[in-house]
Predicted model as a PDB file, atoms N, CA, C, CB and O in Angstrom, pLDDT in the B-factor column:
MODEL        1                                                                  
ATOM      1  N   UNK A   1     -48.433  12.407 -26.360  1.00 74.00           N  
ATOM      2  CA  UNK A   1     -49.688  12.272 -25.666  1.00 74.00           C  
ATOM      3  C   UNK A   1     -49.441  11.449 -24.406  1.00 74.00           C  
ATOM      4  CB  UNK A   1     -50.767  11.618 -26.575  1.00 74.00           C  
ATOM      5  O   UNK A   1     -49.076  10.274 -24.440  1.00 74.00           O  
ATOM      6  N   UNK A   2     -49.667  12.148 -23.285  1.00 79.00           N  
ATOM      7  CA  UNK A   2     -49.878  11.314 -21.919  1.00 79.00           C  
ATOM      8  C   UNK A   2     -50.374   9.975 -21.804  1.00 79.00           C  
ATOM      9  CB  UNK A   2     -50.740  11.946 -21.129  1.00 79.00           C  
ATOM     10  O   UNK A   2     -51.559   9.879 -22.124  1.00 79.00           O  
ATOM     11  N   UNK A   3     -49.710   8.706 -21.371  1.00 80.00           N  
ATOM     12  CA  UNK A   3     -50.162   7.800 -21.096  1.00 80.00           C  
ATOM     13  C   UNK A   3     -51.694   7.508 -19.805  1.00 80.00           C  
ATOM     14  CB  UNK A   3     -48.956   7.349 -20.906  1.00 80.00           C  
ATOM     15  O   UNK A   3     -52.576   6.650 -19.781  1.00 80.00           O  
ATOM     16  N   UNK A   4     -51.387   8.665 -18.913  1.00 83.00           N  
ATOM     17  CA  UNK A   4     -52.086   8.869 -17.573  1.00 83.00           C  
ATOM     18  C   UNK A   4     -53.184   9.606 -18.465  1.00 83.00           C  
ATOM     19  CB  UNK A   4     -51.208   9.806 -16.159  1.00 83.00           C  
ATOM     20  O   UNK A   4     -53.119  10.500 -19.310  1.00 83.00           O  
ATOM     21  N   UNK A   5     -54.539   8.618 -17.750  1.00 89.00           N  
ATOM     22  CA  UNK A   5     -55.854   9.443 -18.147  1.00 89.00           C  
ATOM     23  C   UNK A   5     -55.938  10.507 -17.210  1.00 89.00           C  
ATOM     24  CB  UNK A   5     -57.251   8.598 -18.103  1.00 89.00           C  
ATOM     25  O   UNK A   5     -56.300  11.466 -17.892  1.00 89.00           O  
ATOM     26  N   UNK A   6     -55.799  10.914 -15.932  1.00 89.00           N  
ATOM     27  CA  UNK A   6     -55.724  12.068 -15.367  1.00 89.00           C  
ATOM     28  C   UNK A   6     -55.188  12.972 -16.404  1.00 89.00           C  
ATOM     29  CB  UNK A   6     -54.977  12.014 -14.165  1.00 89.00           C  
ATOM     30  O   UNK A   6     -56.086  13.698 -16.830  1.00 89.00           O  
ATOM     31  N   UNK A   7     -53.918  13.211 -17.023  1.00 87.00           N  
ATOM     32  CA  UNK A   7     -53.615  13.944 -17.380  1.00 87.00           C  
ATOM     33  C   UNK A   7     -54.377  14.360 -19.316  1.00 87.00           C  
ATOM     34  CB  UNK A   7     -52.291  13.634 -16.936  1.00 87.00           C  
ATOM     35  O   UNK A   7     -54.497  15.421 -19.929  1.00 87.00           O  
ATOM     36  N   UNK A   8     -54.640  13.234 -19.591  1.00 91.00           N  
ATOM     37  CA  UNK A   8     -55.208  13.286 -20.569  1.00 91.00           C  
ATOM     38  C   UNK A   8     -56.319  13.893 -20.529  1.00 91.00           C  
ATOM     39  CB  UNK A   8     -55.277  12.341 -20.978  1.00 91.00           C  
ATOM     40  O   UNK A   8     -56.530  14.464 -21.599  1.00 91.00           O  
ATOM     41  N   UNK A   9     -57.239  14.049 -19.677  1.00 94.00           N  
ATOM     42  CA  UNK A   9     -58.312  14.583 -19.083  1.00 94.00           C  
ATOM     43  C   UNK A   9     -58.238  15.874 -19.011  1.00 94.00           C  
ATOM     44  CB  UNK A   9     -58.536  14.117 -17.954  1.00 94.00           C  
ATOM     45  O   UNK A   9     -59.074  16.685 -19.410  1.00 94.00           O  
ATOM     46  N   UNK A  10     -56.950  16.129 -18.355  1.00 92.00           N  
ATOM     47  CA  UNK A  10     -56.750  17.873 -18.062  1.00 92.00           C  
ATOM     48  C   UNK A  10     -56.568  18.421 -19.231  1.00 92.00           C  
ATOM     49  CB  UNK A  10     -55.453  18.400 -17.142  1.00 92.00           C  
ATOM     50  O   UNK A  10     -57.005  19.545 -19.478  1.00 92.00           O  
ATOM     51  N   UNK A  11     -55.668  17.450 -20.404  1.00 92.00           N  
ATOM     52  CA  UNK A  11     -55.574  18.357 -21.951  1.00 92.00           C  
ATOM     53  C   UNK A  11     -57.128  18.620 -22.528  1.00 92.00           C  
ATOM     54  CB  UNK A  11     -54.613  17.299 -23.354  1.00 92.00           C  
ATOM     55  O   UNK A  11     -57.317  19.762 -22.948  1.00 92.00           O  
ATOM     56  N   UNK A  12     -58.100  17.824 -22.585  1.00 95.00           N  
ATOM     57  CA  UNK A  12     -59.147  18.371 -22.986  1.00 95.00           C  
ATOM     58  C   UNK A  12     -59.841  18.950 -22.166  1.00 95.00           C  
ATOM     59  CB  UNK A  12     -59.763  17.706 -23.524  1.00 95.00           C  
ATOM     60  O   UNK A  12     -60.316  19.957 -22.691  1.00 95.00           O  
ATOM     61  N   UNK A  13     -60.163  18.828 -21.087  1.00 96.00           N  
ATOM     62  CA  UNK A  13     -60.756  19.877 -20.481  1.00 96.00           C  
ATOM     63  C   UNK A  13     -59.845  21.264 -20.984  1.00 96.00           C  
ATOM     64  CB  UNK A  13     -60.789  19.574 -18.831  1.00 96.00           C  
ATOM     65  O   UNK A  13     -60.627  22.193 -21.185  1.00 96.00           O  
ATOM     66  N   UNK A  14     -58.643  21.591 -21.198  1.00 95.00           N  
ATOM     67  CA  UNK A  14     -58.240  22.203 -20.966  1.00 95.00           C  
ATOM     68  C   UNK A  14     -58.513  23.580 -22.428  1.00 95.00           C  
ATOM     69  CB  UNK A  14     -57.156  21.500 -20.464  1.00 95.00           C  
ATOM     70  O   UNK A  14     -58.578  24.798 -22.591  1.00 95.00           O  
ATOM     71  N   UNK A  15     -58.606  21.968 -23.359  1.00 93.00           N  
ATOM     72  CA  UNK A  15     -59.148  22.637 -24.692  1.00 93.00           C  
ATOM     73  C   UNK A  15     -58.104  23.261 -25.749  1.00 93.00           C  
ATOM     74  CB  UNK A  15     -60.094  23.825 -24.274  1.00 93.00           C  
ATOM     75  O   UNK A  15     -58.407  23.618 -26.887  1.00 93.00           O  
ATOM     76  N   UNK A  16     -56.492  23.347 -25.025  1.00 94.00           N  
ATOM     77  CA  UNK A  16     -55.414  23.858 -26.237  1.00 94.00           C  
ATOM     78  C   UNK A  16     -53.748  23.242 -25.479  1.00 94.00           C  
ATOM     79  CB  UNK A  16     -55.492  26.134 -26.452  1.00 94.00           C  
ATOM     80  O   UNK A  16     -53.632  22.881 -24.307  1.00 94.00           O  
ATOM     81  N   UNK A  17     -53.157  23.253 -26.023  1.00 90.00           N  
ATOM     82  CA  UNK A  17     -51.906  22.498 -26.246  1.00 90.00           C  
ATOM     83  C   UNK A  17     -51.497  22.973 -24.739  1.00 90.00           C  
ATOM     84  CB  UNK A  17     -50.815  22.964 -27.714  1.00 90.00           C  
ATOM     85  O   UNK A  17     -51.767  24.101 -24.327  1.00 90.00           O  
ATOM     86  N   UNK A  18     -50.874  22.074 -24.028  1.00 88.00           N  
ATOM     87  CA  UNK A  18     -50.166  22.632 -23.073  1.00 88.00           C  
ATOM     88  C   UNK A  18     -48.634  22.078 -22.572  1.00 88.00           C  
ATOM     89  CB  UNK A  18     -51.063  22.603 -22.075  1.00 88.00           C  
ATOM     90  O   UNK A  18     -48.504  20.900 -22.242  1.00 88.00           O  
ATOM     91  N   UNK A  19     -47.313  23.169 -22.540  1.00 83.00           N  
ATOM     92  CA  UNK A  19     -46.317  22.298 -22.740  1.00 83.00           C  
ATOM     93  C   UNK A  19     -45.965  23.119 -20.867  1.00 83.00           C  
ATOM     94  CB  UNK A  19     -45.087  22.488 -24.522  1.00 83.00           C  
ATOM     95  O   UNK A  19     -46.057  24.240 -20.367  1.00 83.00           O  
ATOM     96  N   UNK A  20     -45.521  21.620 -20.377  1.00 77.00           N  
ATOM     97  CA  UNK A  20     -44.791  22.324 -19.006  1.00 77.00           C  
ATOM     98  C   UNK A  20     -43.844  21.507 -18.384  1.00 77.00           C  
ATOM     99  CB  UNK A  20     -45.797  22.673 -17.827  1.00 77.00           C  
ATOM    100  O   UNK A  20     -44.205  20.354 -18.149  1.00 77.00           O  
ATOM    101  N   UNK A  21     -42.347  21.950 -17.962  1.00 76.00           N  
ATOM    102  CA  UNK A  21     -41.099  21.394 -17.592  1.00 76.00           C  
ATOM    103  C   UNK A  21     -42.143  19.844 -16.525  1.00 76.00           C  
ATOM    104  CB  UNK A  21     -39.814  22.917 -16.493  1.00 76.00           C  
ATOM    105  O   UNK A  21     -43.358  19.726 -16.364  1.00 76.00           O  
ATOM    106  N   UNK A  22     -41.334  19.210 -16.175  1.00 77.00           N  
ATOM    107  CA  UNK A  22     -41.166  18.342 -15.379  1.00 77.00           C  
ATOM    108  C   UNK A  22     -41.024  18.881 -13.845  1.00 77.00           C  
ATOM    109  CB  UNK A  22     -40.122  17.643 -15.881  1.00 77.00           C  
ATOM    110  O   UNK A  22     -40.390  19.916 -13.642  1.00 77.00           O  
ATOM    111  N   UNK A  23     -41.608  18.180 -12.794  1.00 84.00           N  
ATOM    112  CA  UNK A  23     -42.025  18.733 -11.685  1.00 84.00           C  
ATOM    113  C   UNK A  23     -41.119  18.756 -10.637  1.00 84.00           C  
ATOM    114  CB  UNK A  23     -43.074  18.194 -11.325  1.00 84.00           C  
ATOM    115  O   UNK A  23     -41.452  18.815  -9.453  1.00 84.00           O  
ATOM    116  N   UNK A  24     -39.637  18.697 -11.170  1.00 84.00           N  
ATOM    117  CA  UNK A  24     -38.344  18.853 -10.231  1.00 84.00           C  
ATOM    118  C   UNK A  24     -37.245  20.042 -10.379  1.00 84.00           C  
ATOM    119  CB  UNK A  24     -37.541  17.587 -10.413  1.00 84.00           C  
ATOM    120  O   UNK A  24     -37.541  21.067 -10.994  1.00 84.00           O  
ATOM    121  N   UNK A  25     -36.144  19.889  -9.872  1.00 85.00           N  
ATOM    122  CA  UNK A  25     -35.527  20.879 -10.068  1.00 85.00           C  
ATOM    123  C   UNK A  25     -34.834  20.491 -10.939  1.00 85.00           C  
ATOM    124  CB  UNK A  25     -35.004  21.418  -9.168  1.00 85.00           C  
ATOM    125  O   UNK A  25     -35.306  19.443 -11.380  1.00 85.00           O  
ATOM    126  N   UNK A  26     -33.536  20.909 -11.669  1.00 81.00           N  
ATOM    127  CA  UNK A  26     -32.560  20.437 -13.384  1.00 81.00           C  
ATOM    128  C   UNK A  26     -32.010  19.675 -12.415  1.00 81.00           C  
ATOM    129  CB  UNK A  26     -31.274  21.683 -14.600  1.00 81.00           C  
ATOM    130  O   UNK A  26     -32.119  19.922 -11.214  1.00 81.00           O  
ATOM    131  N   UNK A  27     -31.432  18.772 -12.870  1.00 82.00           N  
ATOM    132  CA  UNK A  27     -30.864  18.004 -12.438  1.00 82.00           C  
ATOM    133  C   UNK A  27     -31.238  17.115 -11.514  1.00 82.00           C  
ATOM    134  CB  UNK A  27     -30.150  18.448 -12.230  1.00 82.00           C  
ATOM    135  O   UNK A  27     -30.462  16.166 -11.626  1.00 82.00           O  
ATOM    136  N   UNK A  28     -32.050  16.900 -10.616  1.00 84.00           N  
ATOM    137  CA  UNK A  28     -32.838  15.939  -9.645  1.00 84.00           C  
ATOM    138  C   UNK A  28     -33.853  14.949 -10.232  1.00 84.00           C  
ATOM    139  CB  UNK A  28     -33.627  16.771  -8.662  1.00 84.00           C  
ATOM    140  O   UNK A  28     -34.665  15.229 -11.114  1.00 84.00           O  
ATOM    141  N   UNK A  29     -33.720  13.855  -9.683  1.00 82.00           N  
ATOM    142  CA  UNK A  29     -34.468  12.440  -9.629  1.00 82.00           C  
ATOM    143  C   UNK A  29     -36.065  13.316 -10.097  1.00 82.00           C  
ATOM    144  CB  UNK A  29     -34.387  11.418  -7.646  1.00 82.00           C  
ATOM    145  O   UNK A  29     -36.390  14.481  -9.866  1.00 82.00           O  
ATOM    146  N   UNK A  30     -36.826  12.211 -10.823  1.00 83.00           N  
ATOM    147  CA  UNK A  30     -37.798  12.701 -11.533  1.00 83.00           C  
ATOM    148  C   UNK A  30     -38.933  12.407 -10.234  1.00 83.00           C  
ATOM    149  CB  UNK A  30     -37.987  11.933 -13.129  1.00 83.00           C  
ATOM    150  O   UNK A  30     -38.603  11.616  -9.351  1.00 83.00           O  
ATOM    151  N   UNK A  31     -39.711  12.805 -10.205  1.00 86.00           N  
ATOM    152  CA  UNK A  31     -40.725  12.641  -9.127  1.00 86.00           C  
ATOM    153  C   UNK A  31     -41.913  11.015  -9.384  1.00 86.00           C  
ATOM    154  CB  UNK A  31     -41.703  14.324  -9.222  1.00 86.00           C  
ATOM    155  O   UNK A  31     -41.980  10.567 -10.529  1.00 86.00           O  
ATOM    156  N   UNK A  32     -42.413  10.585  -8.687  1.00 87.00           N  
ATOM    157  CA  UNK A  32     -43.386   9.813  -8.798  1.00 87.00           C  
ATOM    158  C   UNK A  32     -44.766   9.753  -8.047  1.00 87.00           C  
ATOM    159  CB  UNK A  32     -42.851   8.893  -8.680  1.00 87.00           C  
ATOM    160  O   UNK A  32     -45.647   8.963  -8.387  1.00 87.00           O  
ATOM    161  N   UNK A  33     -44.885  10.560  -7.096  1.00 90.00           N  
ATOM    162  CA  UNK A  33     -45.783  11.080  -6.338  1.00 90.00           C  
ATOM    163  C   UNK A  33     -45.896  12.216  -6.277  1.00 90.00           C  
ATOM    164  CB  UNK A  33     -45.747  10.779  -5.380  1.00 90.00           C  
ATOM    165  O   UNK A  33     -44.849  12.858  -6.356  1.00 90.00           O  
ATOM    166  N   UNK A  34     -46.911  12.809  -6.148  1.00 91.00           N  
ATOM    167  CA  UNK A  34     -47.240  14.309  -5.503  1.00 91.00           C  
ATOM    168  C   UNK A  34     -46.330  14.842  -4.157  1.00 91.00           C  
ATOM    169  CB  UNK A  34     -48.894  14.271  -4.966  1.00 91.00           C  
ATOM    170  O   UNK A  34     -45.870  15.977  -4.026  1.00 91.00           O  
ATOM    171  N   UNK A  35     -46.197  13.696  -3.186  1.00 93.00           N  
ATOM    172  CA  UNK A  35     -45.650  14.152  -2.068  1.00 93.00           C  
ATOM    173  C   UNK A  35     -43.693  14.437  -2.518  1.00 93.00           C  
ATOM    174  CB  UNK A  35     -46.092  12.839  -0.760  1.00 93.00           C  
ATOM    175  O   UNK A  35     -42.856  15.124  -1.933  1.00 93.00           O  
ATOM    176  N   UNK A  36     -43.607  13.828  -3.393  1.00 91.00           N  
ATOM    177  CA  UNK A  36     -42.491  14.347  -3.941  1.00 91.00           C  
ATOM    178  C   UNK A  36     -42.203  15.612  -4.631  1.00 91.00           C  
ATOM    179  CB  UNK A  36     -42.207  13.601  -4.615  1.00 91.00           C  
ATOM    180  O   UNK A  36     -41.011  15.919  -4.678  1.00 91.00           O  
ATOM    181  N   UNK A  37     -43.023  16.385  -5.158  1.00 92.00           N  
ATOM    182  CA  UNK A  37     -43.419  17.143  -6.104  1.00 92.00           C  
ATOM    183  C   UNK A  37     -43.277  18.215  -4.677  1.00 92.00           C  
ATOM    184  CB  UNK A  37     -44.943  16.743  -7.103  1.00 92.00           C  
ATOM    185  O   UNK A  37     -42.404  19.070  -4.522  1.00 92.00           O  
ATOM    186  N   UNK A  38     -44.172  17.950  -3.918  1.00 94.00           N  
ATOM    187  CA  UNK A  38     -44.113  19.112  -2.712  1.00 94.00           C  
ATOM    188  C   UNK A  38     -43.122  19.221  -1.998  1.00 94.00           C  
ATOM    189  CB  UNK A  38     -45.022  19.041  -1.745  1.00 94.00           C  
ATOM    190  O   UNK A  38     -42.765  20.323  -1.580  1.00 94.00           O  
ATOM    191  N   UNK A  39     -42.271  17.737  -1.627  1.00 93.00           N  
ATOM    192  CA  UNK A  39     -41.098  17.999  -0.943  1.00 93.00           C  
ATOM    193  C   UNK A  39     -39.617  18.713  -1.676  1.00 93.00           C  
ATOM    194  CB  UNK A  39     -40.836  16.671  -0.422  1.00 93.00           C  
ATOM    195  O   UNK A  39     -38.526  18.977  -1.170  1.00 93.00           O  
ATOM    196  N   UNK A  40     -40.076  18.855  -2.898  1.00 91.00           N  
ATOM    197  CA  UNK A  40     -38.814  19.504  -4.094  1.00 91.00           C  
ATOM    198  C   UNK A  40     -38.761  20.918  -4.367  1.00 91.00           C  
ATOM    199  CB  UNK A  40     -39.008  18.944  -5.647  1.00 91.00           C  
ATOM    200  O   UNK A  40     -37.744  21.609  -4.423  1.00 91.00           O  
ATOM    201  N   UNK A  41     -40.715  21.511  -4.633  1.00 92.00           N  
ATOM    202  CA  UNK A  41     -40.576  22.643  -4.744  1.00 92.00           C  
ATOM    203  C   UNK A  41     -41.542  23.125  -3.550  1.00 92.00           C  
ATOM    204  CB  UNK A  41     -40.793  23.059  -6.129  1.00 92.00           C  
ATOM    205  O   UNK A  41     -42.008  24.194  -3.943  1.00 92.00           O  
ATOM    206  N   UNK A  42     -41.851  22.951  -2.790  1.00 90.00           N  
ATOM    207  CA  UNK A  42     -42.995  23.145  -1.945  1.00 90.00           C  
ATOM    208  C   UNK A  42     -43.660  24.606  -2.115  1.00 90.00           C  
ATOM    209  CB  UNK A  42     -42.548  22.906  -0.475  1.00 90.00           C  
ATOM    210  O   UNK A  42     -44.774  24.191  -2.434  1.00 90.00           O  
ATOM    211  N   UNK A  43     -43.750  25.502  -2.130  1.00 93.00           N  
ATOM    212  CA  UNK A  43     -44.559  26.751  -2.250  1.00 93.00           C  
ATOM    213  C   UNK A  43     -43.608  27.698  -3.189  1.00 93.00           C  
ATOM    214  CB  UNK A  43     -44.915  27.457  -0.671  1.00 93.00           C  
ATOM    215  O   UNK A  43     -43.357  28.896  -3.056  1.00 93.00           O  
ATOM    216  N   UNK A  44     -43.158  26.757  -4.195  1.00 91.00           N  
ATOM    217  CA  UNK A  44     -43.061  27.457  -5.594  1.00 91.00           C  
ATOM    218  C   UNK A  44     -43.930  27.443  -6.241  1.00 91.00           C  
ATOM    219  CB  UNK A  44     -42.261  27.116  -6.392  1.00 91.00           C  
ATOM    220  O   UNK A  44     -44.110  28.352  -7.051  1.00 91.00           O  
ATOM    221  N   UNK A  45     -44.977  26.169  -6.089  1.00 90.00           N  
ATOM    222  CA  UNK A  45     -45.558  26.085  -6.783  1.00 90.00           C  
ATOM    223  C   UNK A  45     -47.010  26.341  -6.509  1.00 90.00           C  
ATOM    224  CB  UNK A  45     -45.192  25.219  -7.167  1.00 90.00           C  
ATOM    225  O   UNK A  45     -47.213  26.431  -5.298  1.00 90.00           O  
ATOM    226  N   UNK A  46     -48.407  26.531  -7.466  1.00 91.00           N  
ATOM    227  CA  UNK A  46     -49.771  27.194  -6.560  1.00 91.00           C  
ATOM    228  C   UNK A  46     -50.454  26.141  -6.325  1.00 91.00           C  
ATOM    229  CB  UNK A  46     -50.823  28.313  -7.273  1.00 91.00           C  
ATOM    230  O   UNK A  46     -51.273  26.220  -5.409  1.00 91.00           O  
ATOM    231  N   UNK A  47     -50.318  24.788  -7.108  1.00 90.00           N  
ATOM    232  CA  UNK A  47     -51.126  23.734  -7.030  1.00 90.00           C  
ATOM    233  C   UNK A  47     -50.323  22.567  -7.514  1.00 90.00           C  
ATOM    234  CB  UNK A  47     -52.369  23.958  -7.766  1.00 90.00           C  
ATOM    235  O   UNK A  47     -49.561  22.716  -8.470  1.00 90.00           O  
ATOM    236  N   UNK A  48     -50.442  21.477  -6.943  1.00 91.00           N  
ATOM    237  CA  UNK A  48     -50.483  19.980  -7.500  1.00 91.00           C  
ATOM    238  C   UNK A  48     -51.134  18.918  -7.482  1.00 91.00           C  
ATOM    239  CB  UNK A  48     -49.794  19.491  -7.284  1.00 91.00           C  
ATOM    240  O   UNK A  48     -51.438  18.264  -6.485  1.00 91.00           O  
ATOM    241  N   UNK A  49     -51.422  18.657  -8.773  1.00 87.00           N  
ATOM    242  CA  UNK A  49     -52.813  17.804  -9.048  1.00 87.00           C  
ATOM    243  C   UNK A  49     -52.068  16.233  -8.814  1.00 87.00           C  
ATOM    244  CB  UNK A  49     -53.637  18.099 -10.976  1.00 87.00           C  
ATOM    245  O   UNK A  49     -51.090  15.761  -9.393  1.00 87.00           O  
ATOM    246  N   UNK A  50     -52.916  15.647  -7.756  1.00 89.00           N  
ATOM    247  CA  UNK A  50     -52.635  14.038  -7.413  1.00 89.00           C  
ATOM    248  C   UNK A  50     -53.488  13.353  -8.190  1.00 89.00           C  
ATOM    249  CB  UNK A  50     -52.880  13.538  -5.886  1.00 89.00           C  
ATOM    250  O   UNK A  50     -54.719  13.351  -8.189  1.00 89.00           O  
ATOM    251  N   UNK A  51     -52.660  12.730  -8.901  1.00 88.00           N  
ATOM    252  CA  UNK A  51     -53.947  11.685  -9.368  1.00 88.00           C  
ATOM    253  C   UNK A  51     -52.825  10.106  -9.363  1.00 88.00           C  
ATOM    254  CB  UNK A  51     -54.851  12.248 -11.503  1.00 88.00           C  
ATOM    255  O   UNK A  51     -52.772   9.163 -10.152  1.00 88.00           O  
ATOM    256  N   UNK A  52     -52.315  10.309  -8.523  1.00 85.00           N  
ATOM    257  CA  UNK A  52     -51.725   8.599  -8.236  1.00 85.00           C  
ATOM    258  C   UNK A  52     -50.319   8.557  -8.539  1.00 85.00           C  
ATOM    259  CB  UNK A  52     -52.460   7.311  -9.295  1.00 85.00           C  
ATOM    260  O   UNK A  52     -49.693   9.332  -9.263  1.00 85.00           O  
ATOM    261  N   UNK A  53     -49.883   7.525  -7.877  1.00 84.00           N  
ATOM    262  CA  UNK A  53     -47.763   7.096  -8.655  1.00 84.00           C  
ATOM    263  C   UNK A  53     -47.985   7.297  -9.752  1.00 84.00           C  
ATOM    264  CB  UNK A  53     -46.803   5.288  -8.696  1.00 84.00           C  
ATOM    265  O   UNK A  53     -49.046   7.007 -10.305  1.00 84.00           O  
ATOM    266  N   UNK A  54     -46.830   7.940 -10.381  1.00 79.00           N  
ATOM    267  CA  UNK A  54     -46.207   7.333 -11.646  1.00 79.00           C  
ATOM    268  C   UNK A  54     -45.809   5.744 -11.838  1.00 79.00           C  
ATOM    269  CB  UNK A  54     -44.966   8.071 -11.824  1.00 79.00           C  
ATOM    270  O   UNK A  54     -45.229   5.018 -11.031  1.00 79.00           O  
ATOM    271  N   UNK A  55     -46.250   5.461 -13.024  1.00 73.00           N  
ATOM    272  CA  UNK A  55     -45.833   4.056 -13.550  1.00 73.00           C  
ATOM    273  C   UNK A  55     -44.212   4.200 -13.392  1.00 73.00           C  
ATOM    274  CB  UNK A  55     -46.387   3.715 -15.296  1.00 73.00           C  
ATOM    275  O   UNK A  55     -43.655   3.532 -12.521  1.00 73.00           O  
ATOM    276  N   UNK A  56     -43.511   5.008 -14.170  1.00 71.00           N  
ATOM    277  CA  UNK A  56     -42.396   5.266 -14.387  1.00 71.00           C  
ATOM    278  C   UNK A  56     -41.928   6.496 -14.139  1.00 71.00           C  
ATOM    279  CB  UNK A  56     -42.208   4.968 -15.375  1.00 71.00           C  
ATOM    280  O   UNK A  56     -42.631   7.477 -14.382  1.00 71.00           O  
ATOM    281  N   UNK A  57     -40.360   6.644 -13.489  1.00 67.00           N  
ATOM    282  CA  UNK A  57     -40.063   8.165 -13.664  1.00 67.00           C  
ATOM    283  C   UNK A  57     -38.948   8.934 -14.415  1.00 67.00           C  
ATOM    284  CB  UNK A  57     -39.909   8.596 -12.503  1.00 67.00           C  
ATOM    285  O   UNK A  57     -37.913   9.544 -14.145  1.00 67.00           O  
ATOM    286  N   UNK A  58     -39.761   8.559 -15.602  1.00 67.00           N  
ATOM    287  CA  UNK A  58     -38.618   9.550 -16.778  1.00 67.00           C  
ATOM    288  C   UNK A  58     -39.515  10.465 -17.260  1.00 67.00           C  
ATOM    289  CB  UNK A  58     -37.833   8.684 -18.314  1.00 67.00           C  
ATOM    290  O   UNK A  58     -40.705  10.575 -16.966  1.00 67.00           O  
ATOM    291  N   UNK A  59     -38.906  11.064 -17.963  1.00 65.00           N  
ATOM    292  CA  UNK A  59     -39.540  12.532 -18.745  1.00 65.00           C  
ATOM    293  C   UNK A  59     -40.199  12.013 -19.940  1.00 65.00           C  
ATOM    294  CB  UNK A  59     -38.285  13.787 -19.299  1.00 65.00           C  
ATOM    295  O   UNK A  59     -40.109  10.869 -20.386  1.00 65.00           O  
ATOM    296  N   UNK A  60     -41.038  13.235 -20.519  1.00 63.00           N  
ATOM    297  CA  UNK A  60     -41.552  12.872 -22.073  1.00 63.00           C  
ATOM    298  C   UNK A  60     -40.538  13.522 -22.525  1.00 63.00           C  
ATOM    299  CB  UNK A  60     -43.076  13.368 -22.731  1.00 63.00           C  
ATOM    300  O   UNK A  60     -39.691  14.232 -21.985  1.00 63.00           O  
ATOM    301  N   UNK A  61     -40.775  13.111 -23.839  1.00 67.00           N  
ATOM    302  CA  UNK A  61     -40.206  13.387 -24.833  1.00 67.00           C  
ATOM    303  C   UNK A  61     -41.107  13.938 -25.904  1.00 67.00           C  
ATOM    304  CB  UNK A  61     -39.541  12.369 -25.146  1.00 67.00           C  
ATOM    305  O   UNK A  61     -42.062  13.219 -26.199  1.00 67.00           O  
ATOM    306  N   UNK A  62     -40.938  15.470 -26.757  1.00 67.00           N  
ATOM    307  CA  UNK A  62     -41.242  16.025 -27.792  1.00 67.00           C  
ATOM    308  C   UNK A  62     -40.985  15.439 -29.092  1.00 67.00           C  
ATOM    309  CB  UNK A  62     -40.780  17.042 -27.697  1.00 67.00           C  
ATOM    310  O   UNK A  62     -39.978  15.905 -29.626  1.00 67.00           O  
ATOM    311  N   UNK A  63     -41.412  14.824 -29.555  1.00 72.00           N  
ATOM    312  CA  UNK A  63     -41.476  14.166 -30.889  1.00 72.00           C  
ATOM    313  C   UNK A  63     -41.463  15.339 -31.946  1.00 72.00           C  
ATOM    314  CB  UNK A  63     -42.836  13.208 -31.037  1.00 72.00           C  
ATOM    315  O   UNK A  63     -40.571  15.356 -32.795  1.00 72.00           O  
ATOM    316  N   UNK A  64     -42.625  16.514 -31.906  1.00 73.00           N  
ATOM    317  CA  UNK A  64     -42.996  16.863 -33.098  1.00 73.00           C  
ATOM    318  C   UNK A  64     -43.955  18.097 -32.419  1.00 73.00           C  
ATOM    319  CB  UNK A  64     -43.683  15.582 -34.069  1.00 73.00           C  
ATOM    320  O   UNK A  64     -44.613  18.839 -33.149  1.00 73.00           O  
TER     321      UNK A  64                                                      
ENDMDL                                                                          
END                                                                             
């Protein structure tokens, strides 16, 4: 479960499980801003939702 209420927000609005890679390429530094997110994949992608820095930039982890 997301620490970020933005994102916590989007799982229920969203209403069902949602699993999605990390917002870089394999191998590259994890992102912490949006403007990072755009400067990595820029129009790979259709949207990126800003809702502030990352506290930290590591990945989740799947528990279960």
């Amino acid at each position: 479960m997301p620490a970020h209420r933005v994102a916590r927000d989007l799982l229920a609005a969203a209403d069902r499980p949602i699993a999605a890679p990390s917002a870089n390429r394999s191998g590259r530094v994890s992102p912490t801003a949006a403007i990072h997110v755009a400067e990595e994949l820029g129009d790979a992608v259709s949207m990126i939702l800003i809702a502030g820095r990352s506290a930290v930039g590591l990945e989740s982890t799947i528990l279960d």
